[in-house]
C-alpha positions as CSV (number, residue, x, y, z in Angstrom):
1,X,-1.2,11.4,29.6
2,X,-0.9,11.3,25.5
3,X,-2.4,7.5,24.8
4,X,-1.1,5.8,22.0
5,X,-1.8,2.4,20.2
6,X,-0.2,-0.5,21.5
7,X,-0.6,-1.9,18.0
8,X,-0.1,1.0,15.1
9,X,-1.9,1.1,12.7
10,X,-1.6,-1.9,10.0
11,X,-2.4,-1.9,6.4
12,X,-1.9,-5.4,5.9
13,X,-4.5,-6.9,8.9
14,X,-6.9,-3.9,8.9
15,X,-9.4,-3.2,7.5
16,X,-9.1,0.2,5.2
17,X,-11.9,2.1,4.3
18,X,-10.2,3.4,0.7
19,X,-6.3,2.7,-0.6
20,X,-3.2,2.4,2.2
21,X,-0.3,4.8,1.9
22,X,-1.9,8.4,2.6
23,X,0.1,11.2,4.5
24,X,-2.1,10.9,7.9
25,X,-2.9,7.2,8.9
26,X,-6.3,7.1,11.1
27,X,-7.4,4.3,13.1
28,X,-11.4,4.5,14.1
29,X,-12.7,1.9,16.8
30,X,-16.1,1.2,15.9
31,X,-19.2,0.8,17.9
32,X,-22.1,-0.1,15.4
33,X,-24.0,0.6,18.4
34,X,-23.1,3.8,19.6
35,X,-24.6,6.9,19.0
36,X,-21.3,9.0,19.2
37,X,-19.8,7.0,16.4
38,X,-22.8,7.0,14.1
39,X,-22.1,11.0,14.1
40,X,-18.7,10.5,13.4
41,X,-18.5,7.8,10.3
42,X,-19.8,10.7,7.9
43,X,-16.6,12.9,8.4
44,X,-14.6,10.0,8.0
45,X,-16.4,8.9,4.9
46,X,-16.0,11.7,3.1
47,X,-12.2,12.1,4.7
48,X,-10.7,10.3,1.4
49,X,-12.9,12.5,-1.2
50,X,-11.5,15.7,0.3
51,X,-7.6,15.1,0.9
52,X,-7.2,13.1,-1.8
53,X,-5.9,9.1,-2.2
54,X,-2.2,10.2,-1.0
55,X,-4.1,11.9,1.9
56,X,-5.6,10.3,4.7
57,X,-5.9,6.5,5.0
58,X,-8.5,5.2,7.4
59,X,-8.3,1.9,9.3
60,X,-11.2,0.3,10.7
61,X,-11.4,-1.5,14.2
62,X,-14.1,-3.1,16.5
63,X,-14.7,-2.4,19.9
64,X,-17.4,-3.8,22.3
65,X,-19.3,-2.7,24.9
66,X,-18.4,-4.0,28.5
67,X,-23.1,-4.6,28.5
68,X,-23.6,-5.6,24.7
69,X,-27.2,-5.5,25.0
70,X,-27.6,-4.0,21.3
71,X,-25.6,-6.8,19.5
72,X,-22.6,-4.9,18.8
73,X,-20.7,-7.9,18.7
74,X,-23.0,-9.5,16.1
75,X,-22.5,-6.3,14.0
76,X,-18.8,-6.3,14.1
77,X,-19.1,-10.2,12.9
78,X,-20.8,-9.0,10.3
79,X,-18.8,-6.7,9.0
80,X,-15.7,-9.0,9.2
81,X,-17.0,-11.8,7.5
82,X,-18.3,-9.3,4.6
83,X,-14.8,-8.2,4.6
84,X,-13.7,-11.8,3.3
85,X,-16.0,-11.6,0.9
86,X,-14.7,-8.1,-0.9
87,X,-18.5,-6.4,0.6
88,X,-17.2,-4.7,3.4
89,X,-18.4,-1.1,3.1
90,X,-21.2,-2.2,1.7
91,X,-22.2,-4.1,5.1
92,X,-20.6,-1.3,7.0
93,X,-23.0,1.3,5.1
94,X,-26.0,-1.4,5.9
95,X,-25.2,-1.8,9.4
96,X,-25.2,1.6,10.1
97,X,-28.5,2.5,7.8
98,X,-30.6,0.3,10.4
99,X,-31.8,0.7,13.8
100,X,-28.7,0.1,16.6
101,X,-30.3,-3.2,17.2
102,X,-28.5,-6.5,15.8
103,X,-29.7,-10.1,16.1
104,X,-27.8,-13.1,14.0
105,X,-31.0,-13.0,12.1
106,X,-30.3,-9.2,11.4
107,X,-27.1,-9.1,10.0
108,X,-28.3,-12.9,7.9
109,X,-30.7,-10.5,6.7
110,X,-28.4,-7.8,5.3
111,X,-25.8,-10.1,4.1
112,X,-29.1,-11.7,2.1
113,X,-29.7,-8.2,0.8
114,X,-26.1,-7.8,-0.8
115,X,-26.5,-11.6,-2.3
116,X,-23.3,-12.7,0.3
117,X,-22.7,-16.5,0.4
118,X,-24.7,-16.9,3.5
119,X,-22.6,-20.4,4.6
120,X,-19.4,-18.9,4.2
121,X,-20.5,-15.6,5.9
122,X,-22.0,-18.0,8.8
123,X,-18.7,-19.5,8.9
124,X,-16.6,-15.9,8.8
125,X,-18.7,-15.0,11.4
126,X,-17.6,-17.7,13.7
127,X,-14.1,-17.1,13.0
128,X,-14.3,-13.1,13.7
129,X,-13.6,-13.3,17.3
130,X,-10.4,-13.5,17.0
131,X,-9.5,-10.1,15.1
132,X,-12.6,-8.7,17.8
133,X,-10.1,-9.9,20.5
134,X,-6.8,-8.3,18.5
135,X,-8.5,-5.1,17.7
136,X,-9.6,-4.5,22.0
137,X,-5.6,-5.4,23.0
138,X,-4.6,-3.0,20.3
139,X,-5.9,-0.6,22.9
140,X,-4.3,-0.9,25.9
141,X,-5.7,0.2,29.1
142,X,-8.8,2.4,27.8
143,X,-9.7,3.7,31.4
144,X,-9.2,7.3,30.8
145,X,-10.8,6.9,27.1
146,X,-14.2,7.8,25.5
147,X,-16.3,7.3,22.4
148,X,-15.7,7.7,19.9
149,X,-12.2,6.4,19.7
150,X,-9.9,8.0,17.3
151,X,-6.8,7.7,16.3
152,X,-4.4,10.0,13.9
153,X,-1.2,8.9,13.4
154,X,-1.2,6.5,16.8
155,X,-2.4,9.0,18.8
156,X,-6.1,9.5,20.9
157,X,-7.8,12.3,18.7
158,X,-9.3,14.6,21.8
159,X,-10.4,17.6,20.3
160,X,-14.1,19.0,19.4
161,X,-16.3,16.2,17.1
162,X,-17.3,19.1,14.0
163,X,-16.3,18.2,11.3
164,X,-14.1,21.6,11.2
165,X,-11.9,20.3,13.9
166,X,-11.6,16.5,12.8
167,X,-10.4,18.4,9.5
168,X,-7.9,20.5,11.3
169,X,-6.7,17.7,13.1
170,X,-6.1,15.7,9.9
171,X,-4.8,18.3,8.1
172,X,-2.4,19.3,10.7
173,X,-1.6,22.7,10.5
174,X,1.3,24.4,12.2
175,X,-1.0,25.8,15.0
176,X,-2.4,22.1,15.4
177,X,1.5,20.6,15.4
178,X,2.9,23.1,17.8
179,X,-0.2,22.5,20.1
180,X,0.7,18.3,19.8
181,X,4.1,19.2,20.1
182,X,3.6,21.3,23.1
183,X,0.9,18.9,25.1
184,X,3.3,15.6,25.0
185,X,6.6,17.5,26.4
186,X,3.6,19.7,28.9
187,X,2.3,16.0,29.8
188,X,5.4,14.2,29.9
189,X,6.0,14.1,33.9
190,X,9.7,15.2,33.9
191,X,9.7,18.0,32.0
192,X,9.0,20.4,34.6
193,X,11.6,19.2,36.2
194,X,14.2,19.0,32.7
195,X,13.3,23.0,32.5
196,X,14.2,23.6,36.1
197,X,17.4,21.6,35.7
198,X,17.9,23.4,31.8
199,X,17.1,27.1,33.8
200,X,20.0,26.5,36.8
201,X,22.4,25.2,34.3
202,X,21.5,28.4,32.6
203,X,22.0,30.7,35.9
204,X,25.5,28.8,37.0
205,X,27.2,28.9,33.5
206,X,26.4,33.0,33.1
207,X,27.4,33.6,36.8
208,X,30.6,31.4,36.1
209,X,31.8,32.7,32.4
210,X,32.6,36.0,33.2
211,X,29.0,37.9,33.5
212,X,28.8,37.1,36.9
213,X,28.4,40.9,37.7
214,X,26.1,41.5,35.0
215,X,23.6,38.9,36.7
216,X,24.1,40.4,39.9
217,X,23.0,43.7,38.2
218,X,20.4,42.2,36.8
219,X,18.6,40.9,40.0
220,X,19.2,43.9,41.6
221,X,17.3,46.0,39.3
222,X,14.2,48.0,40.4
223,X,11.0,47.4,38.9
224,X,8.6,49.9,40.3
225,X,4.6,50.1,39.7
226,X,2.9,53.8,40.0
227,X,-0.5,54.9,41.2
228,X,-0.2,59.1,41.0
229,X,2.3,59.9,43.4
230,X,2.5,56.3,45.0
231,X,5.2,54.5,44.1
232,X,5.9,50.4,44.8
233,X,9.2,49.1,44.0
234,X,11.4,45.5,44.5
235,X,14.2,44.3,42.9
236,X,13.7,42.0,39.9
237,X,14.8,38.9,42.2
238,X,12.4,40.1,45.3
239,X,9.2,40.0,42.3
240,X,9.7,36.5,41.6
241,X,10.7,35.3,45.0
242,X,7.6,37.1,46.6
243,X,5.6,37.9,43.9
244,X,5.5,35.6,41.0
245,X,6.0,32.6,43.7
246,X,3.0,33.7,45.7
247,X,1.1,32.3,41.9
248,X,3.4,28.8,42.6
249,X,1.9,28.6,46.4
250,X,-0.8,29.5,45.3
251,X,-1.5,27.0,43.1
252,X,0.5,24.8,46.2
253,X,-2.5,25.5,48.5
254,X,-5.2,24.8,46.5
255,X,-3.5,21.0,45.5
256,X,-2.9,20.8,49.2
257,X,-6.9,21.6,49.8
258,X,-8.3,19.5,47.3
259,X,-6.1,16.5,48.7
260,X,-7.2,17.2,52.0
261,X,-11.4,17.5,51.3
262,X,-11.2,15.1,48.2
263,X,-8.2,13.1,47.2
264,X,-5.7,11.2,48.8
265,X,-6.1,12.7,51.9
266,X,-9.4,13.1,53.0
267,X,-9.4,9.7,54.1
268,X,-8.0,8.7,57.4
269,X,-6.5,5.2,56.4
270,X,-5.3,6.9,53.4
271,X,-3.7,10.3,54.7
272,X,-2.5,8.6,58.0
273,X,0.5,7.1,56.6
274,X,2.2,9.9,54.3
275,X,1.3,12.8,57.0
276,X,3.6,10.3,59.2
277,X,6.2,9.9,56.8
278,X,6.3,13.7,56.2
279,X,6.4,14.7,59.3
280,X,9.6,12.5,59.9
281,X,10.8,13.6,56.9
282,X,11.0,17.5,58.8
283,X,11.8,17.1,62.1
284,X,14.6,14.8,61.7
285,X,16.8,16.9,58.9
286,X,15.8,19.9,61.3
287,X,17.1,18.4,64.5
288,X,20.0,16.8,62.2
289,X,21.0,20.7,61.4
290,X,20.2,22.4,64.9
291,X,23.0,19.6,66.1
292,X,25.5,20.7,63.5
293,X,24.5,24.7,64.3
294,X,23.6,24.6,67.7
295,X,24.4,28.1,69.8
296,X,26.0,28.9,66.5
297,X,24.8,32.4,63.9
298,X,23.5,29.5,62.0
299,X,20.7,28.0,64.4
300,X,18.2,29.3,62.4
301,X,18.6,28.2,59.0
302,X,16.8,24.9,60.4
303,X,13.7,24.7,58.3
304,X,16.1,24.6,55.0
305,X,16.3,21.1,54.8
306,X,12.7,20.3,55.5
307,X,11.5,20.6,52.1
308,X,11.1,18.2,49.1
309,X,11.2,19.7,45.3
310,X,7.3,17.9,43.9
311,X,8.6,18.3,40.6
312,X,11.7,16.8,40.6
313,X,10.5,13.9,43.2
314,X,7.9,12.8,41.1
315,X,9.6,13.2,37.7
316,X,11.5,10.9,38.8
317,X,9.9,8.5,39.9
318,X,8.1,9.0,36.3
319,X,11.5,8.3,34.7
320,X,11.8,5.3,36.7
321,X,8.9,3.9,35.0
322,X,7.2,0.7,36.1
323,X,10.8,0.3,38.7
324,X,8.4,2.0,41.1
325,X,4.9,0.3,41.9
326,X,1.9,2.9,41.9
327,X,1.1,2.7,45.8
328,X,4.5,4.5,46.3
329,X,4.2,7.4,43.5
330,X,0.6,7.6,45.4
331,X,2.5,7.6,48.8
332,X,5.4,10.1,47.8
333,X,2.9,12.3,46.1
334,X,1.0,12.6,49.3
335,X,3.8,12.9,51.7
336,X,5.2,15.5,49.2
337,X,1.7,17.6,49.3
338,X,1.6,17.4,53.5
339,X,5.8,18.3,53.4
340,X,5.1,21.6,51.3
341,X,1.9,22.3,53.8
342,X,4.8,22.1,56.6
343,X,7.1,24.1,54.8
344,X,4.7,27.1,54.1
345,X,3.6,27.2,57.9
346,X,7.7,27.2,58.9
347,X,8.2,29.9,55.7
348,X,5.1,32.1,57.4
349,X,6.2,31.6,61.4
350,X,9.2,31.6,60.7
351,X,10.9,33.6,58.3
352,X,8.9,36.8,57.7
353,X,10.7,40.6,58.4
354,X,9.4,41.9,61.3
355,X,5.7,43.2,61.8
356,X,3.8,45.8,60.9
357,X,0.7,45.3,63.2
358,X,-1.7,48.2,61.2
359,X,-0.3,46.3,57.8
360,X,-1.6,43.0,59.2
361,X,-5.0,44.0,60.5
362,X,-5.7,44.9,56.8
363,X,-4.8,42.1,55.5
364,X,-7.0,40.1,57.9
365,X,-9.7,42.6,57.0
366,X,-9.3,41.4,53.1
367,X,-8.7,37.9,54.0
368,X,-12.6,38.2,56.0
369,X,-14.1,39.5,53.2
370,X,-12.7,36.8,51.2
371,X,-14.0,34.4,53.4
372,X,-17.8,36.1,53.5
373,X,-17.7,35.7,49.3
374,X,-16.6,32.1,50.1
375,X,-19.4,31.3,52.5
376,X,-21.5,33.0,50.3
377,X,-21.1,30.4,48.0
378,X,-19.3,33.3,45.4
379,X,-18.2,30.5,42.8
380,X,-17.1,33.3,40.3
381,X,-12.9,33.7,40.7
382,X,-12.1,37.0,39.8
383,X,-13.0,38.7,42.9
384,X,-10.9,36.4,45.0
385,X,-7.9,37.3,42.3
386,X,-8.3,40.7,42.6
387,X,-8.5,40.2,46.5
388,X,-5.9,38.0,46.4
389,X,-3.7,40.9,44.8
390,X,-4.3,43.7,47.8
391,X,-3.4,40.8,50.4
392,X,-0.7,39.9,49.2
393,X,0.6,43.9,49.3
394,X,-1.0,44.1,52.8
395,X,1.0,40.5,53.6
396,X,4.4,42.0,52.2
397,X,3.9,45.5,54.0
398,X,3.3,43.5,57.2
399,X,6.6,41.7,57.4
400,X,5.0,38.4,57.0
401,X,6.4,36.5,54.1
402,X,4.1,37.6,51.2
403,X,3.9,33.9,49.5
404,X,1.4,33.3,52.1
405,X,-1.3,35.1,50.4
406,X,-1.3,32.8,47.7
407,X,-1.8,30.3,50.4
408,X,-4.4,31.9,52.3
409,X,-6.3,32.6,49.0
410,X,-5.8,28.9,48.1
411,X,-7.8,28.1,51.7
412,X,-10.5,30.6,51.2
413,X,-11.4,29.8,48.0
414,X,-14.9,28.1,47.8
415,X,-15.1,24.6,47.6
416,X,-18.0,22.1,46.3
417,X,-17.7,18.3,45.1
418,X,-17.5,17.9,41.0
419,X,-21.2,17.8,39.7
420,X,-22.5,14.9,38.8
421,X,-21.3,14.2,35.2
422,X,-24.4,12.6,33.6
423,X,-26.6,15.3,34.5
424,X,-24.1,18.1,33.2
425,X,-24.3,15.8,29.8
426,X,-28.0,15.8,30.2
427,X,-28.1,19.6,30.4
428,X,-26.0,20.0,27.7
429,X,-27.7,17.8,25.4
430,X,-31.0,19.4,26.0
431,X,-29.5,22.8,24.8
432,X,-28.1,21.4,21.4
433,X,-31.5,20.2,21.4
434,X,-33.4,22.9,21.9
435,X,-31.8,24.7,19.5
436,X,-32.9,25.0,15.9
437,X,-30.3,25.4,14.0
438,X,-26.7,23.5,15.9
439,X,-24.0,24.8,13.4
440,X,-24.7,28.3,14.4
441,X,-25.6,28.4,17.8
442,X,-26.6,31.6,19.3
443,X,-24.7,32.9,22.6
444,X,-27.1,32.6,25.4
445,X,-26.8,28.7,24.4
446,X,-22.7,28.6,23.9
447,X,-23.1,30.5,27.3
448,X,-25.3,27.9,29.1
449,X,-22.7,25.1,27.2
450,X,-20.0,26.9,29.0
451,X,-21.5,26.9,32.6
452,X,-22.8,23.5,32.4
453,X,-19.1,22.4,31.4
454,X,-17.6,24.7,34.3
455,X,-19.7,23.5,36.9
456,X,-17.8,19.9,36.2
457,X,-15.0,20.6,38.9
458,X,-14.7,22.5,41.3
459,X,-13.5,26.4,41.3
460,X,-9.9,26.1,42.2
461,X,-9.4,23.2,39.7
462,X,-10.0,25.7,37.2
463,X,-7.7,28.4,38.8
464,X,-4.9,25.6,38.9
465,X,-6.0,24.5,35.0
466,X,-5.2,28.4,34.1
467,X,-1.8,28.8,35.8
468,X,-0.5,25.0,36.2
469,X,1.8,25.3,33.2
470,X,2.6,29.1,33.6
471,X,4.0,28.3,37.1
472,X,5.7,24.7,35.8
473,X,7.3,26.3,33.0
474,X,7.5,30.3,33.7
475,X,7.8,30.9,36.7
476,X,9.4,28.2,38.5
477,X,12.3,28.3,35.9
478,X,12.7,32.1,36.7
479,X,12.8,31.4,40.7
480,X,15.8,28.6,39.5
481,X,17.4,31.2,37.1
482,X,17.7,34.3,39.8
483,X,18.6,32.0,42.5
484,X,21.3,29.6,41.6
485,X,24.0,31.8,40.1
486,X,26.5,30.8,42.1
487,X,30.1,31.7,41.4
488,X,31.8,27.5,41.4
489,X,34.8,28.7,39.7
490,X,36.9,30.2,42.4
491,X,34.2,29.9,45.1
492,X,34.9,29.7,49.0
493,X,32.3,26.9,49.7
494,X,33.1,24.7,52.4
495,X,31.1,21.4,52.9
496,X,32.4,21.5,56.5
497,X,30.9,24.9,57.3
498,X,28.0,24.8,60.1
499,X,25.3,25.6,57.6
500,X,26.5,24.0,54.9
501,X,26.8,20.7,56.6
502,X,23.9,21.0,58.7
503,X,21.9,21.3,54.7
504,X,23.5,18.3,53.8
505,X,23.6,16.2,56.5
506,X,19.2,17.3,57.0
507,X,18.8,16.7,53.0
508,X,20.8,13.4,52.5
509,X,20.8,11.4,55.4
510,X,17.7,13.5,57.7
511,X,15.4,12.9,55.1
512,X,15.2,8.9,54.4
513,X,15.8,8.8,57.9
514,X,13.1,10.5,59.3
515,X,10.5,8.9,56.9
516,X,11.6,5.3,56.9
517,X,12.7,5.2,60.6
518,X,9.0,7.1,61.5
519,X,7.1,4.6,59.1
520,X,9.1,1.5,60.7
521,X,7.6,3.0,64.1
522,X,4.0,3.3,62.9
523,X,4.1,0.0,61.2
524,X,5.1,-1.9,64.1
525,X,2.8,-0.1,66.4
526,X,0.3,-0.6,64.4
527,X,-0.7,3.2,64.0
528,X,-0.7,2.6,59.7
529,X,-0.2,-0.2,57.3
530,X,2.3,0.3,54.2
531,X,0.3,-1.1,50.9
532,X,1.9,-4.7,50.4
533,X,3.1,-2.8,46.6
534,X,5.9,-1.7,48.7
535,X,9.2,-3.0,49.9
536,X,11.3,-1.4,52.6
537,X,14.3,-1.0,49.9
538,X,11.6,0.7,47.7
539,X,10.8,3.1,50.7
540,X,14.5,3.7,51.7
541,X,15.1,5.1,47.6
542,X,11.6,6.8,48.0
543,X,13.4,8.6,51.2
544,X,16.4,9.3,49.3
545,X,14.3,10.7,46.4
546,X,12.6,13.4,49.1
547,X,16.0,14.5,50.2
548,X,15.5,17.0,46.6
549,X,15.0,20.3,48.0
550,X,16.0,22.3,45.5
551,X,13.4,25.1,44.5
552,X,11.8,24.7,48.4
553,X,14.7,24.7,49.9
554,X,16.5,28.0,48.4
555,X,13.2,29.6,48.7
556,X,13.3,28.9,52.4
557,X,17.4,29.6,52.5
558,X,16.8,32.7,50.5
559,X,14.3,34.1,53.4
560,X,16.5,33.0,56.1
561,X,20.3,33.6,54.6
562,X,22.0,36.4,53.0
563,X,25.4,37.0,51.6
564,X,28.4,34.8,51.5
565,X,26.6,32.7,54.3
566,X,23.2,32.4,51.4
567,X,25.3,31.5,48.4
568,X,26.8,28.1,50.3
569,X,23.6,27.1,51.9
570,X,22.4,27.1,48.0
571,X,25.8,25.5,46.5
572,X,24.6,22.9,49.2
573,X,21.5,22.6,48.2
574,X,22.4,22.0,44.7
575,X,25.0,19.4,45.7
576,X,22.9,17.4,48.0
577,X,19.3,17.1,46.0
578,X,21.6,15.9,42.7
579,X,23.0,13.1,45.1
580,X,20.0,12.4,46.5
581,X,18.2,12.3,43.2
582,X,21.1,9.7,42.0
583,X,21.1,7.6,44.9
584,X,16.9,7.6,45.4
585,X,17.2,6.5,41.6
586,X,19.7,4.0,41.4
587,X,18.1,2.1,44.7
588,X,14.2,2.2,43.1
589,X,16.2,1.2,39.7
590,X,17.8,-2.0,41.7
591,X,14.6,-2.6,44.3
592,X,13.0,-4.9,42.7
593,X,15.5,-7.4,42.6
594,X,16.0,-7.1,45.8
595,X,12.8,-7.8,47.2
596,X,11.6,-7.4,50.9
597,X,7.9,-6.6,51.2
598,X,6.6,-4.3,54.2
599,X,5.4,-6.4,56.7
């Protein structure tokens, strides 16, 4: 999340170190306490000198520590009630030349030294707390925040603390805008989900102006690797359904593992509820569609609509703002996590093509080694990445569907609970200390810098940090683009066809069904509680919201359809989730004035 002032900055109540009106406007929360901002003030000192009066203006704020055992709060007095008296950077420049360590005799002291009228600057002092109490709202929530606290043009400053970065950061280059640029639309929690939406528009208005065939030749094309006289080949489509989607599972499993030993998950109370909810949320559009297709060539395109699309879901919701209380992004995130571990269980029972038994011993033979390196305690990732390659080839040659390997690799991968943080930041302060000269560090120390920082999280976080936005914006948008070009104009679709109506019936009316109706049950037998947060109307448009199947459910109708019979299972797809996003929305939008807490 990209934090921004509640309260921008203000050259008429701040106070400015130099003249208002430069090109980059900086607000700086200061600590006279704090050792982090004490580094900083120099770089913002000399910011004016070196981009000129028309280049940076600098507004000064006060924060407090929660324990002010220093007398950070007498310090920022201080400075306030110099500032009515036309001395304020000469206080600040005196507070920060003494020891961390204020006292109301202290700062009397220093406002003696600068010859300050020490009644008035009693009486200013008295009067400060109000601006103290402006400058902490202008904040807003500073949960996720450190020290210092920046801010360059309204916006949290996260980068390095050199100078040469605060500079850059300033100065904004085009490297640094595109980067800003690129992190608010990358952080901004529907944008996976625009691109998905922008790359199926995308697919259906080529397949539907006239290049229809084109597309069609386009997915069919081979692209073959070589090894001597080995040759591998799949049609473009085939390497992004099974190959570059084994990355998206992939990166599935291991959000799906650290749920289950960390997060939301690992806790009984906690994980009861949305495992319930999900499981509702299958079986009942599954049975819903065997009814429609029972006996029929149909029957087995069952697990279609069993999935919900994460992305869209919770984009969303994210849309939706404060319309949805936190408890139920919490719940639907969960219940979306459990749903995609069902999903990839029916994909790998389910819908492989056939089985090649000497193919599968192989790729159980990789899959143990995998799991010796694990117990092992082998935290580095490369070897399970290059593993992860030959078992997914061994997976694929065996009939199974070859997405699992991502999964498998997700499971095997070793896990360990984040370090503790403060002795990480101990560690790394003792190597900038131990080092004589910190500008140019040598690399054994940058190396030791780097592991202590790695060791933070765990080894499939940073597996997940690498690929997150590659598979968000890359390769899911690919999967959309070869798999929803589906001829409208002209088309045969018939909502009333068995499959057809057996997806929409599962998606739209299965899915709030099965997880409201199952979390009524377990509510009134007392298996779970629903968090007080949410209200059954809130849970019916949450139930709505998972009948989105989109890029789960043409996966899963892409491995169990084909021909004219996989083409409407998609249209339905496409149909049904943009219905169910509208009517999940419009009934969260409403829900609030509608009330009804769960009991």
């Amino acid at each position: 999340m990209v934090h921004q002032l509640s309260r921008p900055f203000d050259a008429e109540n701040d106070i400015l170190l130099g003249e208002a009106g430069g090109r980059v406007e900086i607000t700086w929360y200061v600590d006279y306490t704090c050792p982090h901002t004490r580094r900083i003030r120099d770089v913002l000192r000399r910011s004016p000198a070196r981009f000129g009066r028309d280049g940076a203006s600098v507004a000064v704020r006060f924060i407090l520590p929660h324990d002010d055992e220093d007398g950070a709060a007498f310090a920022a007095r201080a400075a306030c009630a110099a500032h009515r008296q036309g001395r304020f950077m000469d206080m600040h420049r005196a507070l920060f030349d003494v020891p961390p360590s204020y006292s109301t005799d202290k700062v009397e002291e220093l406002a003696r030294d600068l010859d300050l009228d020490l009644d008035r600057f009693r009486a200013d002092m008295e009067d400060a707390d109000a601006k103290l109490e402006a400058d902490r709202n202008s904040l807003g929530d500073t949960s996720d925040l450190h020290m210092p606290l920046l801010f360059i043009d309204g916006r949290f400053y996260e980068g390095a603390w050199d100078e040469t970065s605060l500079i850059e950061a300033i100065e904004r280059p085009l490297g640094v805008r595109l980067s800003l640029a690129g992190n608010d639309f990358f952080h901004w929690a529907a944008s996976a989900g625009l691109v998905l939406i922008l790359a199926t528009l995308a697919a259906l208005v080529v397949a539907n102006i006239g290049w229809h065939d084109a597309y069609e030749e386009l997915r069919e094309t081979d692209f073959t690797l070589m090894f001597g006289a080995r040759s591998f080949a799949l049609p473009l489509e085939m390497w992004v359904n099974d190959g570059l989607m084994a990355l998206f599972f992939l990166l599935v499993g291991i959000e799906i593992k650290r749920e289950f030993v960390f997060g939301e998950l690992s806790d009984r109370d906690r994980a009861i509820m949305p495992i319930i909810g999900a499981l509702g949320g299958m079986i009942v559009p599954a049975l819903l569609y065997t009814a429609v297709n029972y006996g029929g060539e149909a029957a087995h395109g069952w697990g279609v609509p069993m999935a919900t699309d994460i992305a869209f879901t919770l984009g969303i919701m994210a849309l939706l703002g404060n319309k949805v209380p936190t408890s139920l992004k919490v719940f639907v995130s969960a219940l979306a996590i459990a749903d995609d571990l069902g999903a990839i269980l029916v994909i790998a029972v389910f819908y492989g093509e056939g089985f090649h038994l000497t193919q599968f011993l192989i790729a159980c033979g990789v899959t143990g080694v995998m799991a010796v390196l694990a117990i092992g305690r082998v935290y580095n990732r490369m070897p399970y990445i290059l593993l992860g390659v030959v078992l997914w080839y061994f997976i694929h040659e065996s009939g199974l569907h070859a997405t699992l390997a991502g999964v498998i690799t997700a499971a095997v991968l070793p896990s360990r609970r984040p370090a503790d943080g403060r002795s990480v930041a101990m560690q790394a302060a003792a190597i900038v200390d131990g080092e004589e000269d910190t500008e140019n560090m040598n690399d054994s120390a940058v190396r030791r810098l780097q592991n202590a920082v790695d060791r933070l999280r765990e080894p499939g976080f940073h597996l997940q940090e690498a690929l997150e936005a590659y598979s968000n914006f890359i390769i899911l948008p690919l999967f959309a683009f070869f798999n929803t070009g589906l001829l409208i104009i002209g088309s045969s679709f018939s909502p009333f066809a068995p499959e057809s109506l057996g997806v929409m019936l599962g998606l739209y009316i299965g899915k709030p069904l099965g997880i409201v109706g199952i979390v009524w049950l377990a509510t009134k037998l007392g298996i779970a509680r629903l968090s007080s947060e949410i209200s059954w109307v809130q849970m019916i448009g949450a139930g709505f919201l998972a009948g989105v199947g989109f890029t789960m459910s043409i996966f899963i109708s892409s491995a169990a359809f084909e021909g004219g019979q996989l083409e409407s299972v998609k249209l339905a797809v496409l149909i049904t989730s943009t219905a169910a996003a509208i009517t999940g929305s419009l009934i969260l939008w409403f829900a609030p004035k509608i009330g009804g807490k769960a009991e």
